[in-house]
N, C-alpha and C positions, 0 to 999 in steps of 0.2 A: 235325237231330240232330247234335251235336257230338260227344256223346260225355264232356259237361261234368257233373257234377253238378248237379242242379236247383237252385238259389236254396239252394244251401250255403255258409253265411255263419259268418267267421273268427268264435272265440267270444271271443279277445284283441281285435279292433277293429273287427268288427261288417264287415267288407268281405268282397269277393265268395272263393268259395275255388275255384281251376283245379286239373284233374287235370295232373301230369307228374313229376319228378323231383326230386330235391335233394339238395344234397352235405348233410351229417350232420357237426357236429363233436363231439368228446368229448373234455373234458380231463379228465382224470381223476386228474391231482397235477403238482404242476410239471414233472415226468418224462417224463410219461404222457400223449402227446395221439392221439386215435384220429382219423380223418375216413373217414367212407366217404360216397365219391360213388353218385351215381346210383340213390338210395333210391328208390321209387315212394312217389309223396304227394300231398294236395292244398295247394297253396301258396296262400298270402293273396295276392291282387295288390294291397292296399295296404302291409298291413305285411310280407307276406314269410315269414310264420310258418309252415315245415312241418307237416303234422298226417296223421301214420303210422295206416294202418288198424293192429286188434290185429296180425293173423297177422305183418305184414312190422314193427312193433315184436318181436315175440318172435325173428324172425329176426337182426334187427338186435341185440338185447343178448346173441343166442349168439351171432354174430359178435366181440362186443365182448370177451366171456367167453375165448373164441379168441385171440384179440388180446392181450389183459389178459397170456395165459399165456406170451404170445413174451418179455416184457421188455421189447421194444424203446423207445426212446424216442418216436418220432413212427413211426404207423402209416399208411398211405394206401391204403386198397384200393375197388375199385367194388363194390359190391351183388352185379350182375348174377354177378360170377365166385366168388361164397362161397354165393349165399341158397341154401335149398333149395325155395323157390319156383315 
């Protein structure tokens, strides 16, 4: 036991999907680019494609909500130190 997902297979290119991490970008107007590292995901290991359970998407767009309200131009923050998770 690995600890993998059983024959969980990407629904963009039909390849294998691995539990681990992933940086997250967001642009969100030329201004406005968000990136948070180290999301918990299953990753395609052909195409690459993150795929966020509900809970840590919902965490993720309050983050972003967070984010949205600073201004800033380019945001860069990890997961681990905002989710409530």
């Amino acid at each position: 036991m690995t600890g993998e997902p059983e024959n969980r297979i990407c629904p963009t290119c039909g390849g294998r999907l691995h539990l681990g991490v992933a940086t997250i970008p967001f642009v969100l107007s030329e201004e406005n680019v968000i990136v948070i590292k180290g999301v918990p995901a299953e990753t395609c290991g052909d195409c690459h494609e993150p795929f966020m359970s509900s809970k840590v998407t919902d965490e993720v767009m309050a983050l972003v909500s967070q984010l949205k309200r600073l201004g800033s131009e380019i945001s860069v923050v990890s997961f681990r130190d905002y989710a409530m998770i």
